[in-house]
C-alpha positions as CSV (number, residue, x, y, z in Angstrom):
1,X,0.0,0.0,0.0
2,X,1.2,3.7,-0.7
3,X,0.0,6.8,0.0
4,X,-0.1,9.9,-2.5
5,X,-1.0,13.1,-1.2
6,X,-3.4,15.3,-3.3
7,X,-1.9,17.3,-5.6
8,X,-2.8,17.0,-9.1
9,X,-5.6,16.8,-11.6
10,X,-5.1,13.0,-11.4
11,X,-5.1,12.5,-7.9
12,X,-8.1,15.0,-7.3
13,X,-9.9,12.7,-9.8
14,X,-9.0,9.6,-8.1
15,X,-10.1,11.2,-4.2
16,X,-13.5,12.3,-5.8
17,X,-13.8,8.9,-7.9
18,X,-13.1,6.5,-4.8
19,X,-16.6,6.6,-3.1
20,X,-18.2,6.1,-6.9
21,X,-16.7,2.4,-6.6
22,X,-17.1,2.2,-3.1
23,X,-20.7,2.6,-2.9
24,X,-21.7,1.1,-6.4
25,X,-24.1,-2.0,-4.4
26,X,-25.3,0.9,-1.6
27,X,-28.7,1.2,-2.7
28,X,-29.3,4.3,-0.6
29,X,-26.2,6.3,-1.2
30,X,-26.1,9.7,-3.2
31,X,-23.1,10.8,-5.1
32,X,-22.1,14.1,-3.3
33,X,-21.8,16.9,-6.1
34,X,-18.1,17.1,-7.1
35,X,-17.9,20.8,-6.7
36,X,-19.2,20.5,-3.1
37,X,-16.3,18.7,-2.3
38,X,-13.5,20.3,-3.7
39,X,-15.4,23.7,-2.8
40,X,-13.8,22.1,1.0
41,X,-9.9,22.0,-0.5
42,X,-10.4,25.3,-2.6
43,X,-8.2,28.2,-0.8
44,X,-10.1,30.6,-2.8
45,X,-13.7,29.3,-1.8
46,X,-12.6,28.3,1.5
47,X,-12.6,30.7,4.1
48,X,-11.3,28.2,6.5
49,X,-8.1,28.5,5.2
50,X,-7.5,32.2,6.5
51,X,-6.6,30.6,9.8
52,X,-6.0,27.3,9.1
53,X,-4.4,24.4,6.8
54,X,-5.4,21.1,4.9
55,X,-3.8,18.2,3.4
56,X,-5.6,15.3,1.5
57,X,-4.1,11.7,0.5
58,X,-5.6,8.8,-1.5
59,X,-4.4,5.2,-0.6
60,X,-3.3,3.0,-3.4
61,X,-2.8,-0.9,-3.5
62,X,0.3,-2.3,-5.2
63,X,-1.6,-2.4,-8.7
64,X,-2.3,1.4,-8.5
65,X,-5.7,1.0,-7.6
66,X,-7.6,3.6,-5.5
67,X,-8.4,1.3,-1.8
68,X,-8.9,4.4,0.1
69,X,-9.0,8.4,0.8
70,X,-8.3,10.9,3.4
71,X,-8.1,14.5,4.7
72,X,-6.6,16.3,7.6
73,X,-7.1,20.0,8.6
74,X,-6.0,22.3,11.5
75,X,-8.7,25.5,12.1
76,X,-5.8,27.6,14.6
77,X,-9.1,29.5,15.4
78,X,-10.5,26.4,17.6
79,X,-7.8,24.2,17.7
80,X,-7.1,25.5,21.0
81,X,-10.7,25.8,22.7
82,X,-11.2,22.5,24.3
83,X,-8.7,20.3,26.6
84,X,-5.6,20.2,24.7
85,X,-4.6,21.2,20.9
86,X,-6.9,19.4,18.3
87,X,-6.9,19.2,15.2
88,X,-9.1,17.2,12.4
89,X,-9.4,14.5,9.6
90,X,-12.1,13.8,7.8
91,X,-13.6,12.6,4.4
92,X,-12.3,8.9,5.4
93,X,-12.9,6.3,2.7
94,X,-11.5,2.5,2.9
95,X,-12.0,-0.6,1.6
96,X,-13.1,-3.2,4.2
97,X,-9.6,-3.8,5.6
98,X,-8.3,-2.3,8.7
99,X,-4.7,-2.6,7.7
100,X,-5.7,0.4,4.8
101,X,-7.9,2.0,7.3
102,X,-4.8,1.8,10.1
103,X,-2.8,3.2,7.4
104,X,-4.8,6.6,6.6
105,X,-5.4,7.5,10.4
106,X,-1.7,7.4,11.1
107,X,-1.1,9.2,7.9
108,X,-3.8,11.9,9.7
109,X,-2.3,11.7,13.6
110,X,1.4,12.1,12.3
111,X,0.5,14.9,10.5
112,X,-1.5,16.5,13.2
113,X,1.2,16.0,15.4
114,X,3.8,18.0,12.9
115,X,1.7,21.1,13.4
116,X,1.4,21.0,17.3
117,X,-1.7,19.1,18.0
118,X,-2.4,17.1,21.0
119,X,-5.8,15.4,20.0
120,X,-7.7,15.5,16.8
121,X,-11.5,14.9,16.0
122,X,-13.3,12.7,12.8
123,X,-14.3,11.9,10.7
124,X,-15.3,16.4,10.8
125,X,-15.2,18.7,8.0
126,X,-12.3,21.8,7.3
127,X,-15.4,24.1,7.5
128,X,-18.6,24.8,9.1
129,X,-20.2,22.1,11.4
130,X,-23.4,21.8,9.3
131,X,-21.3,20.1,6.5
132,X,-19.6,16.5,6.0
133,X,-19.5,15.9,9.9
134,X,-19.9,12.4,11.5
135,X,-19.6,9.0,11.2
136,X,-23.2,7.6,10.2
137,X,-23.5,4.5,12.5
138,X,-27.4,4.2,12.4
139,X,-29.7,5.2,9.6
140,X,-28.2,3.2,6.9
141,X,-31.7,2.5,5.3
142,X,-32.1,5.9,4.1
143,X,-30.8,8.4,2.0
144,X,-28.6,11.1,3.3
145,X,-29.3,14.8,3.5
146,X,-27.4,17.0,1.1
147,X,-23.6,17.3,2.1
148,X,-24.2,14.9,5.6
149,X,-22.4,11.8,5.5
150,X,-23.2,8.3,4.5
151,X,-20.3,6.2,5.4
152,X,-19.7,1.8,5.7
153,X,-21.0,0.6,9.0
154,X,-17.8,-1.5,8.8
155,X,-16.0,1.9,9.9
156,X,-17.4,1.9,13.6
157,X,-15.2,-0.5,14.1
158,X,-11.9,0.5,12.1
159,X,-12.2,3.8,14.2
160,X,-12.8,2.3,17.7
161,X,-9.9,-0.4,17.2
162,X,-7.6,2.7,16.6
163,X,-8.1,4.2,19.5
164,X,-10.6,7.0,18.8
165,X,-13.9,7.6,21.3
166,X,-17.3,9.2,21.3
167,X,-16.8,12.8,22.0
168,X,-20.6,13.9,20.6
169,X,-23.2,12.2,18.8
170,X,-25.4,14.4,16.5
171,X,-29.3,13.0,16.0
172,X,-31.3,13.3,12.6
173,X,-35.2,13.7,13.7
174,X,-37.7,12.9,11.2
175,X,-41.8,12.9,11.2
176,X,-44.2,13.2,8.5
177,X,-45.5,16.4,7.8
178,X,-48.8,15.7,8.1
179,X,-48.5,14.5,11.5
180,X,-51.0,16.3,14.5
181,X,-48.8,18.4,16.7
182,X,-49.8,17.7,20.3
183,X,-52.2,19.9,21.7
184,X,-49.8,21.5,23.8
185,X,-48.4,23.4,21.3
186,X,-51.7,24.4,20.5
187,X,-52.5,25.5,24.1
188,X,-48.9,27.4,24.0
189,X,-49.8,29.1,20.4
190,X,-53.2,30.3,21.7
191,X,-51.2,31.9,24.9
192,X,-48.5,33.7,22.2
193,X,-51.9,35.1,20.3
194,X,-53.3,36.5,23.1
195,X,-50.5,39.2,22.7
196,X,-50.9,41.1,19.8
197,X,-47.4,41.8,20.0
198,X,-46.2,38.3,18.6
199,X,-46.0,38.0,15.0
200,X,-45.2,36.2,12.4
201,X,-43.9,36.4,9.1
202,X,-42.5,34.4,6.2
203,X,-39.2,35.5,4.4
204,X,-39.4,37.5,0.8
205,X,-36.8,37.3,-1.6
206,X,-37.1,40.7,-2.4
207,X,-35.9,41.7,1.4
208,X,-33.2,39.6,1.4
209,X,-31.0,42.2,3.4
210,X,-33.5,42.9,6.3
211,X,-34.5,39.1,7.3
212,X,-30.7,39.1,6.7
213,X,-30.3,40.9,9.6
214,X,-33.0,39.6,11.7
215,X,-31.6,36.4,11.4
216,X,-28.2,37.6,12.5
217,X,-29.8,39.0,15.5
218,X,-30.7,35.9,16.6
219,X,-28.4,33.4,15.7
220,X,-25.8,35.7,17.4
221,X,-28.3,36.0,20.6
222,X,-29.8,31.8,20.8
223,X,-26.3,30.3,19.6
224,X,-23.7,32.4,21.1
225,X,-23.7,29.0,24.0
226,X,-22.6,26.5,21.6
227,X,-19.4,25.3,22.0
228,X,-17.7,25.2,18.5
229,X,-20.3,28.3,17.3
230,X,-18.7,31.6,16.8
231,X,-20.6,34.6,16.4
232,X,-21.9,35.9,12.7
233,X,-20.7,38.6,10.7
234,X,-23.4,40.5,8.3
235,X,-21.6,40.1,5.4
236,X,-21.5,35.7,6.2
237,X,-25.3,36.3,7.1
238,X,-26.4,38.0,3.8
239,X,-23.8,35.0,1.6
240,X,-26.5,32.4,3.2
241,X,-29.7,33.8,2.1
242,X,-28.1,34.8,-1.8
243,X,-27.1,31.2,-1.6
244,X,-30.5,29.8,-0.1
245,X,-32.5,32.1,-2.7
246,X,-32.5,30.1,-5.9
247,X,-33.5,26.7,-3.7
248,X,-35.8,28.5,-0.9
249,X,-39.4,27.9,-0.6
250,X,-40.8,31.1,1.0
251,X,-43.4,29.2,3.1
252,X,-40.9,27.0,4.7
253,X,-38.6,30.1,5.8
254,X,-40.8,31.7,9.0
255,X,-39.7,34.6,11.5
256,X,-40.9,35.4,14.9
257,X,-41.5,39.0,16.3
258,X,-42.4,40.5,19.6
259,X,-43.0,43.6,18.1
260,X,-40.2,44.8,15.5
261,X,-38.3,42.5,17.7
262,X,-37.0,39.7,15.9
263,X,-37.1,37.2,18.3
264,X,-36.8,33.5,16.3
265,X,-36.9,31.9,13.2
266,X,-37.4,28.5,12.1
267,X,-35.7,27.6,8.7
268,X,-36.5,25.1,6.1
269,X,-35.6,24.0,2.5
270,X,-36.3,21.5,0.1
271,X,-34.3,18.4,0.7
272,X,-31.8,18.7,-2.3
273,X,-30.8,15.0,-2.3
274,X,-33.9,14.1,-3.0
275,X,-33.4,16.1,-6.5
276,X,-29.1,16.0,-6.9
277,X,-29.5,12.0,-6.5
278,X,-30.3,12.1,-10.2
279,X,-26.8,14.2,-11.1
280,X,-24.6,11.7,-10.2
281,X,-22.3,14.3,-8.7
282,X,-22.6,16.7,-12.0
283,X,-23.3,20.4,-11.9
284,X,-22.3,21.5,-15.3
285,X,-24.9,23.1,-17.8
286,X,-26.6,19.5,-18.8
287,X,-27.2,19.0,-14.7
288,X,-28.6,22.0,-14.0
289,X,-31.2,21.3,-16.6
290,X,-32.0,17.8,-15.1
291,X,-32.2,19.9,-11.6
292,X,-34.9,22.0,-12.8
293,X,-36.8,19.6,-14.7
294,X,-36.5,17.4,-11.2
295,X,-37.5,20.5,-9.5
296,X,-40.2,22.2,-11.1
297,X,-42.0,19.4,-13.7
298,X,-41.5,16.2,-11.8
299,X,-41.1,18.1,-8.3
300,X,-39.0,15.5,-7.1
301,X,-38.5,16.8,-3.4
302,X,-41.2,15.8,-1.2
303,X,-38.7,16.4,2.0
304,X,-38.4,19.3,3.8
305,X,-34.9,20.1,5.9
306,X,-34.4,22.2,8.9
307,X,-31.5,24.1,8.2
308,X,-31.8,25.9,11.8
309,X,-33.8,26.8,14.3
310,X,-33.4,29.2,17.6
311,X,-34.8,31.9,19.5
312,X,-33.5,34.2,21.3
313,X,-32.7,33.6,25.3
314,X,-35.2,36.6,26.8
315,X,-38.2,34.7,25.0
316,X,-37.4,31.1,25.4
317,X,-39.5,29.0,27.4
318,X,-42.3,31.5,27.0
319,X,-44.0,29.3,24.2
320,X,-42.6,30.8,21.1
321,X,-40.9,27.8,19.9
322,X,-44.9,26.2,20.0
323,X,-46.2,28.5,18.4
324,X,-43.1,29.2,15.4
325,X,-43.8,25.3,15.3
326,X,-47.6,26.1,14.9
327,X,-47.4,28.6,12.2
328,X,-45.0,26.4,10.2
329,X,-47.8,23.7,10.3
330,X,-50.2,25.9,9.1
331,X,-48.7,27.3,6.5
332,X,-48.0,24.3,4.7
333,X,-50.0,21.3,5.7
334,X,-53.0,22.3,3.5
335,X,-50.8,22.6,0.2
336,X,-49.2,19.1,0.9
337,X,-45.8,19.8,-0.9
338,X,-44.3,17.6,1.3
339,X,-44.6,14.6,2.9
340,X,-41.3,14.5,5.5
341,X,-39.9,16.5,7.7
342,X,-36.2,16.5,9.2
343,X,-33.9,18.1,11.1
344,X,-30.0,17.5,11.1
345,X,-27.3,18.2,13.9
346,X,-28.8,17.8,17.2
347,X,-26.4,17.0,19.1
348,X,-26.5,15.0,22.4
349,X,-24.4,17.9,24.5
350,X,-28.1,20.1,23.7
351,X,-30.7,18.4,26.1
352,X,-33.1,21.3,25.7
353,X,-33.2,20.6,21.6
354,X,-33.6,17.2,21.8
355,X,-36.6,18.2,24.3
356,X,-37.9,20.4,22.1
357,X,-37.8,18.0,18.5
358,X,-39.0,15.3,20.7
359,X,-41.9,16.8,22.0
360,X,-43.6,17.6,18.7
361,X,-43.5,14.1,17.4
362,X,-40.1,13.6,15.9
363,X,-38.2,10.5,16.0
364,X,-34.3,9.6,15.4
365,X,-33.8,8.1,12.0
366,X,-30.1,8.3,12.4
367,X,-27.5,8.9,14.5
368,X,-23.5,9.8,13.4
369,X,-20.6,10.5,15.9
370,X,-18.1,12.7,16.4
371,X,-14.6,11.0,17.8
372,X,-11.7,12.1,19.2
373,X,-8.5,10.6,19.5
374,X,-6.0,11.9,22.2
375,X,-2.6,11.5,20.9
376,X,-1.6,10.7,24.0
377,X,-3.3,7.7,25.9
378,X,-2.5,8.7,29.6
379,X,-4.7,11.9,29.1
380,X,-8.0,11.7,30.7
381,X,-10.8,11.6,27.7
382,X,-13.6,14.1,28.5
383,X,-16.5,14.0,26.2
384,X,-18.4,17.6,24.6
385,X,-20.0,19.6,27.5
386,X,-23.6,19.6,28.2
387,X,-25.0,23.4,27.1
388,X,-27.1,24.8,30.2
C-alpha cells in the first residue's frame, strides 16, 4: 500500500472517484456533487483556510488501484478551545480492511502532530459544522441529506480499534408532515396570540438584506452557547440567504417577532438530495437542466430540511418555539408539498433541543458520531459539555 498526497488533476480525480466504486451495491447512497467537495480543498472558496491548513491523501494498493482516501485540517481559530490542541481529519474512505484504514489514520495523527496538536476529531469537515460531519452508524436505510455523511457501518469498528472515542453524537429527527402536533403546542400558540405583539412572518426574496439581519440577530443571541459556534458577521449572514435564494421555498422560511423585535426563526428548505441524486455528482450546464426539470416538472422533493432553528434567550421558554412550530404547520400542511420532515445536527451535549424535536413528534432516524482521538493515551478523555 502507498500513499499519494493530493496534488494534481489526477489524484483529485482519483479522491472524488473513490466513493463512486465504493458505494456502487449501496442502494441508498447519493453521489455528493463534485464541486461541493472540492469547494472544501479550494483556498479561494474556503474561508477556512484564513486561519487554518489542509492536506488530503488517496491510498493505493500495489496495482495502483484507489483502496482508500483521506483529509486532515488544523482550524488555529478552535484548535485551542477545548482540553488540549486538536486538530481534524475527515472525508475517510477504505476498503473493508483495517490494515488500509490503520494506514490513513496514522497518515492523519502524524501529520497533526507536525503542526502542534495534541488530539484530533473525525471523521469532521475543514469548515462549518453543518457540512460533512460524522460518522453515520445508524440510519443506513435511508438516504442522506445534502452534504451529511453516509459512510460503511464496517467503519465503527476500524475507528474504535484505533483508539478514537465518542466525543458527541449528533441526532437526525424525522416525522411526517402531516402528522397532528400535540395539543400543547396548540394551548402554547393560543397563549402567544393573546398578545398582539407576537408576530409572524415568512421570508421575501425581495428583502433579502432585512430578514438578513434579523436572522443575524438571533443566531448571534440563541447560539452564542454553543461550544464550537462563533458569532456571525453580516456580510456571512447576507452570503446564506443569496445562496438559499434560488433553492428557498418562501413558506418553509418563517420569523418570529415580539414587536419589530425579531425574536426567532425556524428555517426550512427543500431536501436537495432528494433532486441531486439524479446528477450523479454533476453540476455543469446539462445537470442544471436535469435539476430543474427534477425541480419544477416532476417536483421530485417531497422532504423538507431544517437548516436551523433558535430563538433568542429573553423569549425562550415563554411558548414561542410552540407557536413558530404552529405557524409552520399551518402554512404548509394544507398545500401538501411535502410529505417529510427533518432536522440534522442535534447533538447530544443540547438536552433542551432534543426536548424540544422530541416533543412535537419527531423521532431519530439516524445517529452519526463525532470521535476524538487523544494523541496521548494517559490523558483523561472528556466527552463535549452539556449546554445549560
Amino acid at each position: 500500500m502507498r500513499l499519494i498526497e493530493v496534488t494534481d488533476s489526477s489524484s483529485k480525480r482519483a479522491f472524488l472517484d473513490f466513493p463512486v466504486q465504493l458505494y456502487k451495491n449501496d442502494l441508498f447512497w447519493i453521489h455528493p456533487l463534485d464541486k461541493d467537495v472540492e469547494a472544501v480543498f479550494d483556498t479561494k472558496e474556503n474561508k477556512f483556510f484564513r486561519h487554518g491548513s489542509c492536506i488530503r491523501w488517496i491510498l493505493v494498493d500495489d496495482s495502483n488501484k484507489t483502496i482508500g482516501r483521506v483529509a486532515a485540517f488544523v482550524n488555529k481559530k478552535t484548535a485551542n478551545t477545548t482540553e488540549q490542541a486538536t486538530g481534524g481529519m475527515g472525508f475517510f474512505e477504505c476498503i473493508e480492511n483495517y490494515e488500509a484504514a490503520k494506514t490513513l489514520f496514522e497518515a492523519c495523527k502524524d501529520w497533526n502532530i507536525t503542526q502542534g496538536m495534541k488530539a484530533m476529531d473525525g471523521p469532521i469537515n475543514f469548515g462549518e459544522r453543518d457540512k460533512w460531519w460524522g460518522l453515520l452508524v445508524e440510519g443506513h436505510q435511508l438516504e442522506p441529506n445534502y452534504c451529511m455523511p453516509y459512510t460503511k457501518l464496517y467503519y465503527k469498528s476500524y475507528f474504535e480499534t484505533f483508539g478514537f472515542k465518542n466525543y458527541f453524537e449528533q441526532y437526525t429527527y424525522s416525522m411526517p408532515v402531516q402528522s397532528k402536533l400535540p395539543e400543547k403546542y396548540f394551548e402554547r400558540a393560543n397563549r402567544i396570540a393573546r398578545d398582539p405583539a407576537y408576530n409572524f412572518k415568512t421570508y421575501k426574496k425581495n428583502e433579502l438584506e432585512k430578514f438578513a439581519d434579523d436572522f443575524l440577530i438571533i443566531y448571534n443571541k440563541a447560539w452564542a452557547k454553543h461550544g464550537g459556534v462563533k458569532g456571525m458577521a453580516k456580510a456571512q449572514a447576507i452570503s446564506i440567504f443569496k445562496k438559499m435564494n434560488p433553492i428557498v421555498d418562501t413558506d418553509i422560511v418563517i420569523f418570529a417577532y415580539y414587536g419589530s423585535e425579531p425574536i426567532g426563526f425556524f428555517l426550512m428548505i427543500p431536501e436537495l438530495n432528494q433532486i441531486f441524486k439524479y446528477l450523479n455528482g454533476k453540476f455543469d450546464w446539462i445537470a442544471k437542466l436535469k435539476f430543474l426539470y427534477y425541480q419544477k416538472i416532476k417536483k421530485s422533493c417531497r422532504k423538507m430540511f431544517g437548516v436551523a432553528f433558535g430563538i433568542i434567550p429573553e423569549y425562550q421558554g415563554r411558548g414561542v418555539e410552540g407557536a413558530i412550530i404552529i405557524e409552520a404547520a399551518r402554512i404548509n400542511q394544507p398545500k401538501n408539498k411535502y410529505d417529510i420532515f427533518e432536522m440534522n445536527w442535534i447533538g447530544d451535549f443540547n438536552p433542551k433541543m432534543i426536548h424540544l424535536v422530541s416533543s412535537f413528534g419527531a423521532d431519530i432516524v439516524k445517529k452519526h458520531i463525532t470521535y476524538r482521538l487523544l494523541f496521548d493515551d494517559s490523558l483523561p478523555f472528556v466527552r463535549a459539555k452539556i449546554i445549560d
